[in-house]
C-alpha positions in Angstrom: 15.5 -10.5 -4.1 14.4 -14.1 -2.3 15.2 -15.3 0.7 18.3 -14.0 1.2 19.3 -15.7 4.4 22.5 -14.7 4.9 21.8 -11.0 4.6 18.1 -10.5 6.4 18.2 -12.0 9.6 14.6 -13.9 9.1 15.9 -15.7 12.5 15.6 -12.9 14.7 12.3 -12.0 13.4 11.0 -16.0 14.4 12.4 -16.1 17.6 10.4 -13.2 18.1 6.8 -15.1 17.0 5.3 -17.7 17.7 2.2 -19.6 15.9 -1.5 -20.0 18.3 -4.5 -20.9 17.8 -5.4 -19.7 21.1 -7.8 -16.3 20.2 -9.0 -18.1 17.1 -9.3 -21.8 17.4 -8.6 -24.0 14.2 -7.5 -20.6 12.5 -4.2 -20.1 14.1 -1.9 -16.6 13.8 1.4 -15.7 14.4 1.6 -14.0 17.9 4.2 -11.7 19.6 6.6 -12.9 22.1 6.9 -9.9 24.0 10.8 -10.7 24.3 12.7 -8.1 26.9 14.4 -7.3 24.0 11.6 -7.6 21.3 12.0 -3.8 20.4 15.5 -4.0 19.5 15.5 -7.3 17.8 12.8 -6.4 15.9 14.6 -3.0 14.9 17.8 -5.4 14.4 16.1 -7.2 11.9 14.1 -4.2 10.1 17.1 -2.4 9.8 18.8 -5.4 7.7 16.0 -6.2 5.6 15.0 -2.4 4.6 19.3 -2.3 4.1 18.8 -5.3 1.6 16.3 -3.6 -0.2 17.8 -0.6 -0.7 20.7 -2.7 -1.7 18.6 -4.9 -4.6 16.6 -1.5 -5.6 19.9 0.4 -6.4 21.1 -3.0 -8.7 17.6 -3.2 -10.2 17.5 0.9 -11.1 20.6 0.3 -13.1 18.6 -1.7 -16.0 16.5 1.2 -16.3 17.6 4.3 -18.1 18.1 7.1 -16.1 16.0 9.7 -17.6 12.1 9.4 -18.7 10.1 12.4 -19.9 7.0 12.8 -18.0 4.1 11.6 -20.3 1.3 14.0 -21.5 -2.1 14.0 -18.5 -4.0 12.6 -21.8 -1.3 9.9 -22.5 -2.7 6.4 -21.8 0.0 4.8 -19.8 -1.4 1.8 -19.6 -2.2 -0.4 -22.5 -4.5 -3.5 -23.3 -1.6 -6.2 -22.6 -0.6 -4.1 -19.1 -4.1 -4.2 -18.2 -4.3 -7.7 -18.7 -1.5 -8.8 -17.1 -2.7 -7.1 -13.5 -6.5 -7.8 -13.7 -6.1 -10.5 -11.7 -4.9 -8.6 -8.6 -7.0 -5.6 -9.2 -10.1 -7.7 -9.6 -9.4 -8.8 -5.8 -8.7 -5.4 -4.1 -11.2 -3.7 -5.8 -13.5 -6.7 -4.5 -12.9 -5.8 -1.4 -13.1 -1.9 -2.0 -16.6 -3.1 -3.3 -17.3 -5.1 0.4 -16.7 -1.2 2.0 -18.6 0.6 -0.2 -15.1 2.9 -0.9 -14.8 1.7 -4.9 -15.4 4.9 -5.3 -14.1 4.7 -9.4 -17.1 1.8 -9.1 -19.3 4.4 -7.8 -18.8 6.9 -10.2 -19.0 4.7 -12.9 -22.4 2.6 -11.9 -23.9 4.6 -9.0 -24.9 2.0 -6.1 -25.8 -0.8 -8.1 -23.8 -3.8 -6.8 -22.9 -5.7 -10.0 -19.5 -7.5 -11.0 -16.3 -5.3 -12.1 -17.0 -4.5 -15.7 -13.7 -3.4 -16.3 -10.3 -3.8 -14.4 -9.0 -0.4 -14.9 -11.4 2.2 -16.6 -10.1 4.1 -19.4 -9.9 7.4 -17.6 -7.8 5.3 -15.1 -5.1 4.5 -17.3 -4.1 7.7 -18.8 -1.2 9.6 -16.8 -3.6 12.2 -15.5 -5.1 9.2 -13.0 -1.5 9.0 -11.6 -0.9 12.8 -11.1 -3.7 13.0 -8.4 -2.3 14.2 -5.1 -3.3 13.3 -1.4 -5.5 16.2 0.6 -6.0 16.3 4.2 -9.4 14.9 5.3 -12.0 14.7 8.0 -12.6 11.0 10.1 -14.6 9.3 8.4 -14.0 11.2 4.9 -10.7 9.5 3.8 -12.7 7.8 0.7 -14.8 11.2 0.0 -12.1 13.3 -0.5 -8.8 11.1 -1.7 -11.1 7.8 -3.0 -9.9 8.1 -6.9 -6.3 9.2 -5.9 -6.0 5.8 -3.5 -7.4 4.1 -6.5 -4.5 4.9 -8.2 -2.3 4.5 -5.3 -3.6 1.0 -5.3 -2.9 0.7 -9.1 1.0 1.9 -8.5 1.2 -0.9 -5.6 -0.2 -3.2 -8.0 2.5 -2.5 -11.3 4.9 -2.2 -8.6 4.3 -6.1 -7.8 3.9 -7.0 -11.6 7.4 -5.1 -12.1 5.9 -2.5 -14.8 8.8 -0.4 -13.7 9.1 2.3 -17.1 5.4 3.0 -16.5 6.2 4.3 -13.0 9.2 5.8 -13.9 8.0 8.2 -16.2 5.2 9.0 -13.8 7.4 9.8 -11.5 9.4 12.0 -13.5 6.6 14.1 -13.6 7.4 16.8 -10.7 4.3 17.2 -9.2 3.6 13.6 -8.1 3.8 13.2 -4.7 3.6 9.1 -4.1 6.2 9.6 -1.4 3.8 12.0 0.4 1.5 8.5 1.2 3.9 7.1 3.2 3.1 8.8 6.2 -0.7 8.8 5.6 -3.7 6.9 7.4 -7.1 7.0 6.5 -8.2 9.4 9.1 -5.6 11.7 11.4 -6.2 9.1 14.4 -5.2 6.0 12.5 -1.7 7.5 11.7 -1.9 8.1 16.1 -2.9 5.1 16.7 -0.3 3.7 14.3 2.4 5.3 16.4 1.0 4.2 19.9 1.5 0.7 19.0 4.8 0.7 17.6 6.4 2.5 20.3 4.7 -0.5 22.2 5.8 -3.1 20.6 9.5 -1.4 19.4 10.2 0.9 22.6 13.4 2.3 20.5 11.2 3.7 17.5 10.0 7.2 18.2 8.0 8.1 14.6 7.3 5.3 12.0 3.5 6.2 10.5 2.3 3.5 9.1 1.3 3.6 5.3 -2.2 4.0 4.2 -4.3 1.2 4.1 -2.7 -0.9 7.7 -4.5 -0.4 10.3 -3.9 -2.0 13.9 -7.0 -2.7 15.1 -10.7 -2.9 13.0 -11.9 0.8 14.2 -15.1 2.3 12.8 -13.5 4.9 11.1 -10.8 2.8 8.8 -13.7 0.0 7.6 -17.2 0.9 8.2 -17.4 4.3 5.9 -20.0 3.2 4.0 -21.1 6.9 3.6 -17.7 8.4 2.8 
């Protein structure tokens, strides 16, 4: 997609920001102008860029075929050269899974003992069955207890996604009772999704209900990193 400059309005999103160093010296951040108008400049320029998207995505879908058969729970999806390809990427956010305690295919695999990654992505990981896991409504605190192998797998999708393995998601997909789309409007406890909501009708007055996706979070609150025992 690149830059695109003449169809996302990347202007209207910098006049909007600006760069300080002021609440972290020598580690500067961009910052919010808090514009009069910030809300519906930043809604300007969301609406073009998501339009854009949508626009690129329906081209893209075109040199795909249009039908897939869903592939077998026991099929592995993903194969040696696949799995190569992304170990880089997963290798970091599993990493940082590790930091939280909430690698919980890590867990399963080698109980608490903090050594490296053995493996990218474990061979139960990369048949189809991995990717037919659905979301399920959890306590505070219990995001990682009860849906820590399905956002595993979430995080795998993210990660072909990025690497453009498109037919591997596409047949997934085709599978009717995936429910990727259901993730969209999940946080990792009930208040995160709240809290996600209170700050966006801050900073964009004009949006009423736009949950942010599982794994953003606005602020560092206990219940989104420190679940060490979920």
């Amino acid at each position: 997609m690149a830059h695109q400059a003449s169809s996302i309005p990347w202007n209207v999103l910098a006049s909007n920001l600006l760069w300080s160093e002021a609440k972290h010296p020598g580690h500067g951040d961009l910052h919010l102008r808090f514009k009069p108008d910030q809300g519906k400049q930043l809604n300007y320029f969301v609406e073009g860029f998501v339009r854009n998207i949508r626009e690129h995505a329906s081209t893209s879908r075109q040199k795909y075929p249009t039908h897939h058969d869903p592939p077998h729970p026991d099929a592995v999806i993903l194969d040696d050269a696949t799995v190569s390809k992304i170990a880089p990427t997963v290798r970091r956010w599993r990493a940082q899974l590790q930091r939280w305690h909430n690698d919980i295919i890590f867990n399963r695999e080698r109980g608490e003992s903090q050594v490296p990654i053995p493996v990218p992505v474990p061979e139960e990981e990369r048949r189809a069955s991995a990717f037919y896991r659905s979301y399920h409504e959890n306590p505070c605190y219990g995001f990682f207890r009860v849906n820590g192998e399905a956002f595993f797998n979430l995080e795998l999708v993210k990660t072909l996604l990025l690497y453009g393995e498109m037919d591997v998601l596409f047949s997934v997909c085709a599978h009717p009772g995936v429910d990727l789309r259901t993730w969209w409007s999940k946080g990792r406890c009930p208040c995160s999704v709240r809290r996600s909501l209170v700050a966006l009708s801050v900073l964009t007055p004009d949006c009423q209900s736009h949950p942010t996706p599982v794994g953003i979070c606005s602020a560092p609150w206990p219940c989104c990193h420190t679940s060490a025992s979920t």
